[in-house]
N, C-alpha and C positions, 0 to 999 in steps of 0.2 A: 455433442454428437455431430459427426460432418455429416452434411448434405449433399446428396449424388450430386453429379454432376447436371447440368440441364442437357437435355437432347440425348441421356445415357438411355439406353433403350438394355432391355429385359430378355437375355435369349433364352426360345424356349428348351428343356433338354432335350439330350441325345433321343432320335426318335429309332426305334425299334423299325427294324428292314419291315419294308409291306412283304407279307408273304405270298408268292406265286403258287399255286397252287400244281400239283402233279395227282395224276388218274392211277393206278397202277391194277392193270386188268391180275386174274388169279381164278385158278381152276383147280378141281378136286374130283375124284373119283364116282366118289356115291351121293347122288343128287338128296340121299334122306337124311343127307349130315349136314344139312345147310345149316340150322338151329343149331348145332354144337359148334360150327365157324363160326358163325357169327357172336357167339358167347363169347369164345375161345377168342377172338381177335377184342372185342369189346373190355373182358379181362385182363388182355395185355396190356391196354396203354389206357386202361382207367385212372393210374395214377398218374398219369400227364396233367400238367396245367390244360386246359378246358380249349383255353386262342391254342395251345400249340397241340393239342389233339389230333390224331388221325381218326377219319372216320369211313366209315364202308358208305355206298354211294348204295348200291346193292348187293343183293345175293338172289341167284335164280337159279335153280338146278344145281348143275354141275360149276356153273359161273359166277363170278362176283367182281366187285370193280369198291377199292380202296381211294378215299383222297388224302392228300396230306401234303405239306407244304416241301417247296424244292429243297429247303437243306435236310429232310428228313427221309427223301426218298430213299435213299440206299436205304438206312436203316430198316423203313417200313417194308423195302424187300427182303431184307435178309429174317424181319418178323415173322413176315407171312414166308417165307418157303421152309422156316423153322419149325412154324406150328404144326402139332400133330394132333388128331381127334377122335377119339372114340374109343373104341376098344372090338377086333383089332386097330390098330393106329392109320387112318387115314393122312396120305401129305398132303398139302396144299402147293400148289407150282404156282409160280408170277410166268405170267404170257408177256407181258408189254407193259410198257409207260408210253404215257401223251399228258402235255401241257393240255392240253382240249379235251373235255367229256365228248362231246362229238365224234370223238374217233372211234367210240363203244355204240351200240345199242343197247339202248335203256331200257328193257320191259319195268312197270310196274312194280314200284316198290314194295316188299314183301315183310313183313316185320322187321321192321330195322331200326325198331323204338331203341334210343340210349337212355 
């Protein structure tokens, strides 16, 4: 059996991009369909791997604020202005992106158990 060499050092593997994170604000008509959003978005990308998950930051009223990582923003815009809820079918519209939650006001997190 050959023996490495001496001073041969061990690299670690390929490391998976750190993910930066993007806010993507989102608003909906009738503030008493929050609980069906919130489903309805939770639904949709339940079967994500868990690290590459999008998740709601909140939902208030008529308002709500998405996080999810930079290579998945489009997509998570094109999720949410897709979704529709209830019956009649409420839409859900994207307002905005920001790298920074600070760009939103935060009220008080409302049921957003996953």
């Amino acid at each position: 059996a050959a023996k490495p060499l001496a001073g041969t050092r061990h690299r670690p593997g390929v490391q998976k991009p750190k993910r930066r994170d993007r806010y993507i604000a989102f608003e909906f008509e009738d503030p008493r369909r929050a609980r069906e959003v919130s489903a309805a978005f939770h639904a949709a990308v339940a079967s994500r791997p868990k690290e590459d998950r999008p998740s709601l930051v909140f939902i208030d009223g008529r308002r709500g604020l998405a996080r999810c990582g930079h290579r998945q923003k489009d997509e998570v815009i094109r999720l949410l202005n897709g979704l529709r809820v209830g019956n009649p079918p409420v839409p859900i519209r994207t307002v905005g992106t920001s790298v920074d939650m600070g760009a939103y006001e935060i009220p008080a997190a409302k049921g957003l158990e996953e």
